[in-house]
N, C-alpha and C positions, 0 to 999 in steps of 0.2 A: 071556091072563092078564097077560104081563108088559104087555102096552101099555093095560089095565084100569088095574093098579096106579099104572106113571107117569104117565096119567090122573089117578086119583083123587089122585097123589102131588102134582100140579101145582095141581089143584082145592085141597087140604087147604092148601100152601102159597100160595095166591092169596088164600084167605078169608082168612088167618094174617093177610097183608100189608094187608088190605083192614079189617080191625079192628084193627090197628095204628094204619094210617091215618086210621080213627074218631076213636080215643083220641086220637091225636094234633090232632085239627082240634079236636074238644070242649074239649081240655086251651088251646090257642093260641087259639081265636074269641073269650072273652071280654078276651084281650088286644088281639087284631087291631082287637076293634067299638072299648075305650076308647082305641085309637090314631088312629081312623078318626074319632071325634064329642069327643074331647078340645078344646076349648078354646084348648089351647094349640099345635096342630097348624100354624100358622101364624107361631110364633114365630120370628124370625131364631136361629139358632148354626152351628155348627161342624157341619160333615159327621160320617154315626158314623166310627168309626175302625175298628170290628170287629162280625161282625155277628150273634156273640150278647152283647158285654161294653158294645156302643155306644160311650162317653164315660168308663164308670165305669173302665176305665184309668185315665186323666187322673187321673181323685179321690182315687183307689187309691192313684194313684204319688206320695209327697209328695214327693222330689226336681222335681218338677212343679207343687212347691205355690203357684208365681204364676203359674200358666194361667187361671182364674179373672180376675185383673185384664188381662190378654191378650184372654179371650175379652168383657169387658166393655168393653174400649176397641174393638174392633173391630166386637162385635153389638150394643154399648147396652148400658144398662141392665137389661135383662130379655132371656134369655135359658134357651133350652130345655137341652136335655144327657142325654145318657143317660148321842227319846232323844239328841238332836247332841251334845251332849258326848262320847260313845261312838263315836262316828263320826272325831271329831277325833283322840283318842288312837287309833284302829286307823290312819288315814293317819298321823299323828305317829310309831309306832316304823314304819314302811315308811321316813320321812324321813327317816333318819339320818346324822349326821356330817356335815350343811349341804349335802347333797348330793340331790337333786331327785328325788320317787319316781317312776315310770311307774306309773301308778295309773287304771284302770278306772273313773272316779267315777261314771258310771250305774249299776254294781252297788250300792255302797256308799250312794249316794244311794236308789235302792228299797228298800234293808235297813232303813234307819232310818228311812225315813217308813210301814214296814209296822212297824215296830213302836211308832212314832209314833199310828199308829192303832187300832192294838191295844189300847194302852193309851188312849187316849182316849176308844175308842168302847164298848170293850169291857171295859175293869178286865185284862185279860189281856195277860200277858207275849209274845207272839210270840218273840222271840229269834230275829230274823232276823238280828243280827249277831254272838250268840253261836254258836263253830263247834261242833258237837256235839250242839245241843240239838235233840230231837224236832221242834220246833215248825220251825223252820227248814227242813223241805221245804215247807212254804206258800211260803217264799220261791221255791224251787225251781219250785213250780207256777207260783206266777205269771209267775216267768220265760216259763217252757214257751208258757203263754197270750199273752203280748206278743209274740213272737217267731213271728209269722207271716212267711207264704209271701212270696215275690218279689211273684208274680202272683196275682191272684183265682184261685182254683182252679175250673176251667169247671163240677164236677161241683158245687161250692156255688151256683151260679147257676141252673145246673137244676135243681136242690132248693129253691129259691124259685121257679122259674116251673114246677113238677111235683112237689108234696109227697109223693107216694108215692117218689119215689127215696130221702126221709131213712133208708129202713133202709140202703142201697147206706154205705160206708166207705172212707177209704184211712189210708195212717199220719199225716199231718197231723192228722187228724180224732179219730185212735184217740189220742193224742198226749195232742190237745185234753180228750177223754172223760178220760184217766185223770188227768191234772190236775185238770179238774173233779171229781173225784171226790173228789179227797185236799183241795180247798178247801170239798168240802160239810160234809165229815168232821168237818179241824177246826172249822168252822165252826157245826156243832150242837154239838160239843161247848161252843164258846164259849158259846151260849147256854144251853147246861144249865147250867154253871159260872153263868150269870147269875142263870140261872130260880133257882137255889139260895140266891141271897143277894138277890135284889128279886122285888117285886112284880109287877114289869113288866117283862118282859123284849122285846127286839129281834124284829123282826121274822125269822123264818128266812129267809123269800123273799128279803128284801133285804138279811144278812149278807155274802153275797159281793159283791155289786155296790158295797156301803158300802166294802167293805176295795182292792176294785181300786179305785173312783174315787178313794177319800179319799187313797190312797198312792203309786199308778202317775202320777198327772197332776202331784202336789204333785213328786215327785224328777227327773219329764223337763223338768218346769217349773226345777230347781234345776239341774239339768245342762245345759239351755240357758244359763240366768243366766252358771256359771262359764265356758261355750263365749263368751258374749259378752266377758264380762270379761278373757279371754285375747287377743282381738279389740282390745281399747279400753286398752292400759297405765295411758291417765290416768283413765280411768273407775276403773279398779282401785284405783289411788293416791289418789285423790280419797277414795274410797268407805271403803279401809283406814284413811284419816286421820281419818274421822268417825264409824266405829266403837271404832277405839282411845283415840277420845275419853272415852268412856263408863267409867268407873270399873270397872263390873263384868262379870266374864263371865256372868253370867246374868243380863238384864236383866229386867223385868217385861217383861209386852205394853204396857200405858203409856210404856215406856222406849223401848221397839222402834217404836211408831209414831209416836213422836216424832223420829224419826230423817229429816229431808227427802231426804237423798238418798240413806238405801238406799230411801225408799219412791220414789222417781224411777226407780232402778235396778230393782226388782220391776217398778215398772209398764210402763216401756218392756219388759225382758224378756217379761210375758205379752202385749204389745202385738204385737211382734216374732214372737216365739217360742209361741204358743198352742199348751199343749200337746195340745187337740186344733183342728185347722181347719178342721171344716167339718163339721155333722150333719143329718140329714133331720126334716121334720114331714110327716105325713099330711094332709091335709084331710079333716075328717069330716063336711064339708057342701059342697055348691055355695056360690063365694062369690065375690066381687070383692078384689082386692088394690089397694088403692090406691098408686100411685108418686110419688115425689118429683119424677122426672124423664120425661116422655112416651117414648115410642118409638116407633117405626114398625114395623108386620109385615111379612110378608113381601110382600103385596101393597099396601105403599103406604099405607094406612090408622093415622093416628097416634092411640094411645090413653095413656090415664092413668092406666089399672087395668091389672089382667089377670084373668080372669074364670077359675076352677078348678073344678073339677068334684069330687066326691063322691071320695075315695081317690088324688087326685091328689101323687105326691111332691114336695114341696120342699127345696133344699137351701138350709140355712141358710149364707154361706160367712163365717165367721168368719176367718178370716184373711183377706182378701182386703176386707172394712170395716176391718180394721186396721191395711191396710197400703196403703189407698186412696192413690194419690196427689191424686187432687178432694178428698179430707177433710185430708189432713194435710201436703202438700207434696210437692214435686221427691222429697225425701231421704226420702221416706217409710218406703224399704224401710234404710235406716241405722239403727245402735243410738244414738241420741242421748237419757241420760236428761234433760237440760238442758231438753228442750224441754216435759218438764211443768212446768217453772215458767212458761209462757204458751201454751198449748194451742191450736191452732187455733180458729176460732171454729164453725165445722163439726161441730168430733167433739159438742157441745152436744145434736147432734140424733141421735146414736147412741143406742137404748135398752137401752143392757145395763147389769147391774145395778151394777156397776163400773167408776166409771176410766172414764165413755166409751168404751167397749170391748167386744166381744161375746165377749169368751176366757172369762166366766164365763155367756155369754147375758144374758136379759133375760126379763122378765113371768114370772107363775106357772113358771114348765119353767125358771127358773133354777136354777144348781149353789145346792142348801142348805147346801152345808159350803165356799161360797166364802173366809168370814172365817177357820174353821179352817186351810182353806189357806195364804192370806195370811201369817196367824202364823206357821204351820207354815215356810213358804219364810225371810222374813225371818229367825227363828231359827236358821235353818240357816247360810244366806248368813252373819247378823254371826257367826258362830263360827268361820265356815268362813275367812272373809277376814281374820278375827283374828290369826289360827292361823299360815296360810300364805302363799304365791305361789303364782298358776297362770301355765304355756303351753300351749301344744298342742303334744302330742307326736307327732301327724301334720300335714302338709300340709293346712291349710285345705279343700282344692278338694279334700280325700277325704271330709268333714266331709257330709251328706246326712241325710236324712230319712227314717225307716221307713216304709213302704207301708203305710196300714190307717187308723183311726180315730186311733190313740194314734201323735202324731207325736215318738216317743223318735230321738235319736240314733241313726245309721247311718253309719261306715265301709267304705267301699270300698279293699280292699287286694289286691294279686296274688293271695292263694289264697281270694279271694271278699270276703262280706259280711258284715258282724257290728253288732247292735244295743250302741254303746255309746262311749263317747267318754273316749278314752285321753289324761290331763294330767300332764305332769310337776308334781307336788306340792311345793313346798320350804317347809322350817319357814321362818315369818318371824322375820327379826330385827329389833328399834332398831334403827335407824341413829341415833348420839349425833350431836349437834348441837354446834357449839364457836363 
């Protein structure tokens, strides 16, 4: 009887492993056959680096974020891969007695362009900079949300090549959910508040993605600006002397973009500094890509397209067209705003919808609230340069890039990592002239 049992006990576990093994092949074959009749299977790149993550490291890690122009000078051209005024007076009493704040300005900088948003998009007060007010854990969530992992976490990447795992969770995830939660929240509420007073009210679906895009990209884009301007003394000075030109502290948008060289300083900044670098498109058809520049595959044969397949991923690399050195020079990867008063003759043939640049994309799938942005940054910037002086109150070479989509500020310091970029703030003064 017992050797029946262990018998049937080895049978029962043998089937167990052998319908695993089903699942398993059924779940990976339609991956294995589009790897196997892809297209693009013969493209020159980079060996994987890991052999469930591929390449998407590399993508991941924006401290990493000119691998891209690396792996283009090496494989070609085609390659495979797997409210500011508010804002000013809370830095203002921190400045005290001519004496320089240690001041966080990526926090401060998302408080105000979330409620920069708020009120624009939505007639509604957010009060991310007011301490106390209800509304103010929205800011809190979106923190929460920005502030992702080191590393892709392996268990989200199985969840995209195995959708049954999405019930499985860890605390990252659980994190993620209760944030989302409290931006759904107030997020309907917002549009009830709407529905109540117009006819027409916002979409729900697209509430939250409106208030992260419109305000997470607009302040990491503004926090890059003051990281550069810390970088460039004379850029600063230059920049403070043609603001203070200006009679008023609150200029029109007429006022503001009349100003040539903060709009030099914006644009080299998103040129530079895109606050995000680099996103995907699907192919939803077999199709040819036509190229500027030929390339050769791997076996020798030079072509001038590249020919895609049905559900084929693309990675758009926005930073890496903006910081070409074939488009824009040697100095490419330099903060030089100087150089939009005569612009390569190259960036010409860029198609994004701005500035010769793809930091806002190009064609239909361009960012819609590009212009809001703009404004939105520039206002900030002349208030902010008005006001004060910046430097860096870390070491440059701690100064990095968050790991994800949204490339915010990253500090490296002895007891770890942290999203955010620490300036000493000092009130500006006249200096009289005799």
């Amino acid at each position: 009887m017992v050797d029946y049992l262990l018998s049937f006990g080895f049978q029962f576990a043998l089937a167990v492993m052998l319908i695993l093994c089903i699942v398993l092949a059924w779940a990976l074959l339609p991956v294995l056959w589009w790897r196997l009749k892809s297209p693009l299977r013969r493209l020159p790149g980079p060996p994987s680096a890991h052999w469930l993550y591929g390449n998407l490291g590399d993508v991941y890690d924006a401290r990493k974020s000119m691998f891209l122009d690396e792996w283009s000078e090496k494989y070609g051209p085609a390659v495979r891969f797997g409210g500011f005024l508010n804002l000013r007076d809370v830095w203002a009493r921190e400045a005290t007695d001519g004496y320089p704040a240690y001041v966080n300005v990526l926090k401060g900088l998302s408080r105000v362009t979330l409620d920069a948003i708020g009120l624009a998009g939505f007639g509604h007060d957010i009060g991310a900079l007011s301490p106390g007010k209800a509304d103010s854990e929205l800011a809190k969530a979106f923190e929460d949300i920005f502030d992702v992992p080191k590393r892709i976490p392996a268990l989200a990447v199985l969840q995209t090549i195995f959708p049954t795992l999405e019930c499985l969770s860890n605390n990252i995830m659980r994190r993620f959910d209760y944030a989302h939660s409290i931006m759904r929240r107030i997020g309907r509420q917002s549009i009830a508040d709407k529905k109540a007073s117009m006819a027409v009210a916002p979409d729900e679906k697209n509430t939250i993605p409106f208030l992260a895009t419109g305000h997470e990209s607009t302040s990491t884009a503004t926090a890059w600006c003051l990281f550069a301007l810390t970088q460039a003394p004379r850029v600063q000075e230059t920049l403070r002397d043609e603001v203070l030109a200006v009679t008023t502290a609150n200029p029109t948008m007429d006022e503001l973009i009349a100003l040539p060289y903060l709009n030099m300083v914006i644009r080299e900044t998103l040129r530079l500094h895109p606050p995000i670098a680099s996103t995907m498109r699907v192919a939803t058809k077999e199709d040819a890509i036509p190229l500027s520049t030929s390339f050769k595959d791997m076996d020798g044969n030079v072509h001038s397209s590249i020919r895609v397949s049905e559900g084929t991923p693309i990675l758009i690399p926005i930073l890496a067209i903006n910081t070409s050195r074939t488009i824009w020079g040697e100095d490419a990867h330099e903060f030089k705003p100087e150089r939009w008063e005569d612009p390569p003759q190259p960036t010409a043939n860029i198609p994004g919808v701005w500035a010769h640049t793809l930091s806002f994309l190009g064609g239909p799938r361009a960012c819609i609230g590009y212009r809001l942005s703009l404004v939105e940054m520039k206002a900030l910037v002349f208030t902010l340069v008005r006001a004060f002086e910046f430097s860096l109150a870390v070491d440059p070479s701690q100064v990095t890039k968050m790991p994800g989509i949204l490339q915010r500020p990253l500090v490296e310091t002895r007891g770890g990592r942290a999203s955010q970029l620490p300036l000493f703030v000092k009130r500006y003064t006249r200096r009289e002239v005799y």
